[in-house]
C-alpha positions as CSV (number, residue, x, y, z in Angstrom):
1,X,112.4,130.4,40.4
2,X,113.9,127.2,39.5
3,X,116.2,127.0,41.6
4,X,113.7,127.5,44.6
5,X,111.2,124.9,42.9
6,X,114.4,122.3,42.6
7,X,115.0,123.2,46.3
8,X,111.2,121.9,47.4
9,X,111.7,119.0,45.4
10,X,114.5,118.0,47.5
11,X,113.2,118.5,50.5
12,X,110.6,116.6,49.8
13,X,113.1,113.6,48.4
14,X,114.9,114.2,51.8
15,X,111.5,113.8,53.8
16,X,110.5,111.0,52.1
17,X,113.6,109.1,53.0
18,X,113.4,110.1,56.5
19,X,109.8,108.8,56.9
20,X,110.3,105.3,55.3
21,X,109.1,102.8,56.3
22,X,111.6,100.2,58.3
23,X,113.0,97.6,56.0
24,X,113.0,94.0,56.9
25,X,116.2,93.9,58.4
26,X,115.7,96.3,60.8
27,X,112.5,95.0,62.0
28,X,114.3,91.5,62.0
29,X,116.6,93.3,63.7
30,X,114.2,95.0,66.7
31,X,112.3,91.9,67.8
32,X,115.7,91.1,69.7
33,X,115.4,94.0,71.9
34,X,111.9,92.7,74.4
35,X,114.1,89.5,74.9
36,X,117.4,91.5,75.9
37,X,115.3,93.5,78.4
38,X,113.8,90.6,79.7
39,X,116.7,88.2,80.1
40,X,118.4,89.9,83.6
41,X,115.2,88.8,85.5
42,X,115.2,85.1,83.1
43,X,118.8,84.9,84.7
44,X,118.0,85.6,87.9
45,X,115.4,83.4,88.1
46,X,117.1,81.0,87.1
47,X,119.5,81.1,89.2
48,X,118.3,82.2,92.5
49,X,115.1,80.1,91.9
50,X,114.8,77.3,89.5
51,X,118.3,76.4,90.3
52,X,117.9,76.0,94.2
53,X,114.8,74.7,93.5
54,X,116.3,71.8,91.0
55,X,118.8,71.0,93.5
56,X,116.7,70.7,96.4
57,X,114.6,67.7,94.5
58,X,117.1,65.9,93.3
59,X,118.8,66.3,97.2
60,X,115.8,64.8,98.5
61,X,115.9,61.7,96.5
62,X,119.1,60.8,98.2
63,X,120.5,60.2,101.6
64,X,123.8,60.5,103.0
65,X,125.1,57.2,105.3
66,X,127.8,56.7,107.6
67,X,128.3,53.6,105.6
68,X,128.1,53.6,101.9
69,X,127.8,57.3,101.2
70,X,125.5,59.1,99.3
71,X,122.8,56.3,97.8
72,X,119.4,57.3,95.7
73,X,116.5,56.3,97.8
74,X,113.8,57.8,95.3
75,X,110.7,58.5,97.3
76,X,112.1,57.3,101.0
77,X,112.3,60.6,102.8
78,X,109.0,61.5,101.4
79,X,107.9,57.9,102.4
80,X,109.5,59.2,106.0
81,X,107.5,62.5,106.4
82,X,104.3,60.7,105.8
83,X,105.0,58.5,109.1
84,X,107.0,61.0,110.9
85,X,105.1,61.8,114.1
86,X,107.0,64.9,114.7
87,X,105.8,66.5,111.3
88,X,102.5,66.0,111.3
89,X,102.3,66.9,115.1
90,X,103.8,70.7,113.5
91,X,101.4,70.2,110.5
92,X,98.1,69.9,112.6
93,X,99.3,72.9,114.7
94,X,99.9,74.7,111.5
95,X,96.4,73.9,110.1
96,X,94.8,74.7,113.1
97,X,96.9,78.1,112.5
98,X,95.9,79.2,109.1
99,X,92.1,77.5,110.4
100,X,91.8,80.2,112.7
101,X,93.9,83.3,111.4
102,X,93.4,83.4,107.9
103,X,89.8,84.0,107.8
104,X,90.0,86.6,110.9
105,X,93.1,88.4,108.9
106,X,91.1,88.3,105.5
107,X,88.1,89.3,106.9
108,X,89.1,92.2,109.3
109,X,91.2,93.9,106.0
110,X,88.3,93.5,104.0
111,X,85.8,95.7,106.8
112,X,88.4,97.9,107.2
113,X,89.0,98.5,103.4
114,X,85.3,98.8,102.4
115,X,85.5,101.2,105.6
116,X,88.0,103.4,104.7
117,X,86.2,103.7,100.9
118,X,82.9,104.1,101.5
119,X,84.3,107.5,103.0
120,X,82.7,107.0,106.4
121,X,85.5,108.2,108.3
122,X,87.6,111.6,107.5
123,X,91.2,111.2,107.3
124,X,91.5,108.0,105.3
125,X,95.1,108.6,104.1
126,X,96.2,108.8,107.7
127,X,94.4,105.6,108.5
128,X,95.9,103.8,105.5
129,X,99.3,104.7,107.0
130,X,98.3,104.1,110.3
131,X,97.3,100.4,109.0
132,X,100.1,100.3,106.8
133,X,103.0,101.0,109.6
134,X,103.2,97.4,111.1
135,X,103.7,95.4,108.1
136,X,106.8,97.9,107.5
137,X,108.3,96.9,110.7
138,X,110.7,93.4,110.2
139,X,108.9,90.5,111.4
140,X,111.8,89.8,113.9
141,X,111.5,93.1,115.4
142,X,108.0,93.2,115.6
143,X,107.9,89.6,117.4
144,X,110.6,90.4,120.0
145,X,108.5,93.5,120.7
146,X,105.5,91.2,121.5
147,X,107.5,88.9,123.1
148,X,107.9,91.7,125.3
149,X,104.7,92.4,125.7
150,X,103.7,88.4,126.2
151,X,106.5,87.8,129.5
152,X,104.7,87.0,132.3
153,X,106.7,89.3,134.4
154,X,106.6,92.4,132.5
155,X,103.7,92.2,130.1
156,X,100.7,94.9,130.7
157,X,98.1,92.3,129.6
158,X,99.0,90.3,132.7
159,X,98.6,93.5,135.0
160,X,94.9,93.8,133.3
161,X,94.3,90.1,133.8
162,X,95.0,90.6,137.7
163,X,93.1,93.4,137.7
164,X,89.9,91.6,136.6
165,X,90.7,88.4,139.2
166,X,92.2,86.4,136.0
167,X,95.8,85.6,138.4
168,X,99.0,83.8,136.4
169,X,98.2,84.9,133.0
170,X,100.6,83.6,131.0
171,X,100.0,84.2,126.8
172,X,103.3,82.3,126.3
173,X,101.9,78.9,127.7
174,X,101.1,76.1,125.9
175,X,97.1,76.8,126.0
176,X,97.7,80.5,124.3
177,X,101.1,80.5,122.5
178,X,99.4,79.7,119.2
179,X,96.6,82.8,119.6
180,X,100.1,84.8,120.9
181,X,101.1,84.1,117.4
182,X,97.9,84.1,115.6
183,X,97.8,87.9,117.2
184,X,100.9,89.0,115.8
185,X,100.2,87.7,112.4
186,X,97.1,89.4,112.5
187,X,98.4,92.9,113.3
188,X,101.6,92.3,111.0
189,X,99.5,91.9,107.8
190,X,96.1,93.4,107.9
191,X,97.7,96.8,107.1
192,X,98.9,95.2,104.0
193,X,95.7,93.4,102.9
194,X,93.8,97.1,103.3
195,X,95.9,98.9,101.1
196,X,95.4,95.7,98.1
197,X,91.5,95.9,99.1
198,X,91.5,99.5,99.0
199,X,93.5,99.9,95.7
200,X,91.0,97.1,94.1
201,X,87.9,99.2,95.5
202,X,88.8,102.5,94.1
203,X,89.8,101.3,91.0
204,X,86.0,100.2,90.4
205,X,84.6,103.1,88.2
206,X,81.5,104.8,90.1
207,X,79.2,104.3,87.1
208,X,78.9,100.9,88.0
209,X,77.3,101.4,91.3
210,X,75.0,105.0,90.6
211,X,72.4,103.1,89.8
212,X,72.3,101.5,93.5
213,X,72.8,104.8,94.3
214,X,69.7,106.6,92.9
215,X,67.5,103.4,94.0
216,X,68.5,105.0,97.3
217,X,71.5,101.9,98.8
218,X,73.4,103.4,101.6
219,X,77.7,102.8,101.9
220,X,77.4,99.7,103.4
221,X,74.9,98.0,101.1
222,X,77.3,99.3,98.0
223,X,80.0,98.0,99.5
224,X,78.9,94.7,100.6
225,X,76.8,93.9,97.8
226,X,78.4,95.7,94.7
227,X,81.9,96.3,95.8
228,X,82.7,93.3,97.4
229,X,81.7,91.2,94.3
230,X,84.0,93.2,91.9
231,X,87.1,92.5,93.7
232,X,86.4,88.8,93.5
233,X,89.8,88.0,92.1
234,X,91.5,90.2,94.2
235,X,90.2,88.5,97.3
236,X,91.2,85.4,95.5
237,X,94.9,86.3,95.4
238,X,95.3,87.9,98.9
239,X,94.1,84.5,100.1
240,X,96.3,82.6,98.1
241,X,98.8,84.5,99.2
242,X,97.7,84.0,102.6
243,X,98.0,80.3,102.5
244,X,101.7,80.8,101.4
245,X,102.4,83.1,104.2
246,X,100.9,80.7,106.8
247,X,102.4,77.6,105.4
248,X,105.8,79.4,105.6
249,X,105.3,80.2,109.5
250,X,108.8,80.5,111.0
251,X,109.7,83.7,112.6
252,X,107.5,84.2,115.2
253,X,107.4,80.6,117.3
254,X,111.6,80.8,116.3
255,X,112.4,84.3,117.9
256,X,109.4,83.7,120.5
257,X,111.2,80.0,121.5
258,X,114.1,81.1,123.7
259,X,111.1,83.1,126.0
260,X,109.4,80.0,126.5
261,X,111.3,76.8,125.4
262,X,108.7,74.4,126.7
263,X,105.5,75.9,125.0
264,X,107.6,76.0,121.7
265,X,109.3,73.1,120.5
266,X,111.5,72.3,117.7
267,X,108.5,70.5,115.6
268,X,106.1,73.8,116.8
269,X,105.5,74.2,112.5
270,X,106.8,72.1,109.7
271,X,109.1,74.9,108.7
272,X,110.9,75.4,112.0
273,X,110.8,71.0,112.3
274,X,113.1,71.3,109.3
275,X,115.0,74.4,110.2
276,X,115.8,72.6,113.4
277,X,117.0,69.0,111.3
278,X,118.8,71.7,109.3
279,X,120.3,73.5,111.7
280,X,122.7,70.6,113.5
281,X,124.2,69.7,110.0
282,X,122.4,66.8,109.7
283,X,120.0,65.1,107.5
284,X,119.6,67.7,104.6
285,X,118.4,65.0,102.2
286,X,114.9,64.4,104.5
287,X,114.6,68.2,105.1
288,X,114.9,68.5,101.1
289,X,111.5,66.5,100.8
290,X,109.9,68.2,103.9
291,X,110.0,71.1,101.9
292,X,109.0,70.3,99.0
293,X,106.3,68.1,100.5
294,X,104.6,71.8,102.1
295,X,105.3,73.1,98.6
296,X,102.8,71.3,97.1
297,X,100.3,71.4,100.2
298,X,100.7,75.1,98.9
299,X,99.8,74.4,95.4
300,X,97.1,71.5,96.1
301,X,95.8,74.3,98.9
302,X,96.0,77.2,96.3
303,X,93.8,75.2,93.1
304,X,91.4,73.9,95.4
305,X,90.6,77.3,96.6
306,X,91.0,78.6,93.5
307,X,88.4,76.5,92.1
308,X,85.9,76.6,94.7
309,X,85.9,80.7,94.1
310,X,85.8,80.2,90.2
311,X,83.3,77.5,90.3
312,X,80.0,78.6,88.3
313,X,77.2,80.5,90.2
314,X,73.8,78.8,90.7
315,X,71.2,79.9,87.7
316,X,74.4,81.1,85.5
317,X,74.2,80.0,81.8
């Protein structure tokens, strides 16, 4: 009997032991382990990122001369892009660009979203992939292919444009070659845009709008007047996002340019105006600040947006 009571007791001792409590050196020890997991992406942005990013300022306070070498200018080539007729010829195109397309884009992802969730339609997993599918192709592939479809020669929009009395259609002229791109933009991305709109919508808990529901508001009221509000951040961010897209417009007038040289030139965006300064070897310093000049277009784009959808409602306390 004592011998099974002295046996308890030590069990007890042992279970004891084994559910104490952490001493401090272990805990001192364990708050290492969030910053080991964490350092890989530190390092690699740091060095994929921050790095480039630190050499590409300092690059463009300098210029390379045939006489004297590499000298420290300070803010000439910035000085240079604000007088540089070339640039800002790209930069109004570009403007015009996101003007135009980035409402249109935003817009048409949003209908289609609040579409797809007010459960109007049957099927709206197929219709999310269907959406989805051109975003997956690569930009370059999907721009030859409407390339294709924009020649002159062999494009079925100009057979269409005959048809109707509309002779020598040509979307790859100067008049049309921005919509061309606008277009491909447009179908390239609002897939993607649906599936963040759609994700945000769903996630909205159907308490919320029952109420609206019992007062007798149809899908589209819901979803236009309830839903729509409730994702306000989310719009936020898509359009953000769209400003960086636009502002980095390169593929499409650069893999477009060889079908029609003379409706795209070299200065067509500010992106492909440096890529082309780039490109012959030459002048790296002044495409160092044209870059980081549309960098902070981007940022001065993104807070001013960003506060004009954060700004205080009318009547709110």
């Amino acid at each position: 009997m004592r011998r099974g009571t002295r046996l308890v007791q030590e069990n007890r001792s042992r279970m004891t032991i084994t559910h104490a409590p952490p001493t401090a050196a272990r805990r001192q020890k364990g708050r290492w382990i969030p910053y080991v997991l964490v350092a890989p992406f530190l390092l690699a942005l740091a060095v994929f990122i921050l790095g480039p990013l630190l050499i590409s300022l300092v690059n463009s306070l300098f210029v390379e001369r045939l006489i004297g070498g590499i000298t420290f200018v300070g803010l000439e080539n910035y000085a240079r892009a604000l007088t540089d007729a070339n640039f800002w010829e790209g930069f109004g195109r570009l403007l015009l660009y996101g003007v135009i397309f980035t409402p249109l884009t935003i817009g048409l992802s949003l209908l289609i979203a609040v579409v797809v969730d007010s459960g109007a339609v049957r099927g709206s997993g197929f219709y999310r992939a269907l959406y989805f599918i051109p975003y997956a192709i690569p930009g370059v592939v999907a721009t030859l292919m409407w390339g294709f479809l924009y020649g002159p020669t062999i494009s079925p929009f100009t057979d269409m444009a005959e048809a109707v009395g509309l002779e020598g259609l040509n979307l790859l002229s100067p008049q049309f070659v921005l919509f061309a791109i606008g277009n491909i933009g447009i179908w390239a991305f609002v897939g993607y845009n649906v599936m963040i709109f759609y994700a945000a919508l769903r996630a909205i808990p159907e308490e919320i709008y029952e109420a609206a529901i019992l007062d007798g508001a149809g899908r589209w009221r819901i979803g236009f007047s309830i839903k729509l509000p409730m994702i306000k951040p989310v719009i936020t961010m898509v359009v953000i996002f769209s400003i960086i897209g636009t502002v980095q417009l390169l593929t499409e007038p650069l893999v477009l340019q060889p079908l029609q040289p003379r409706s795209i030139e070299d200065n067509f965006t500010p992106n492909m105006y440096a890529y082309s300064l780039a490109a012959g070897g030459q002048q790296l310093n002044y495409v160092a600040a044209i870059s980081f000049f549309m960098g902070l277009v981007v940022v001065a784009l993104s807070v001013v947006y960003s506060k004009f959808m954060n700004r205080p409602e009318k009547g709110a306390s």
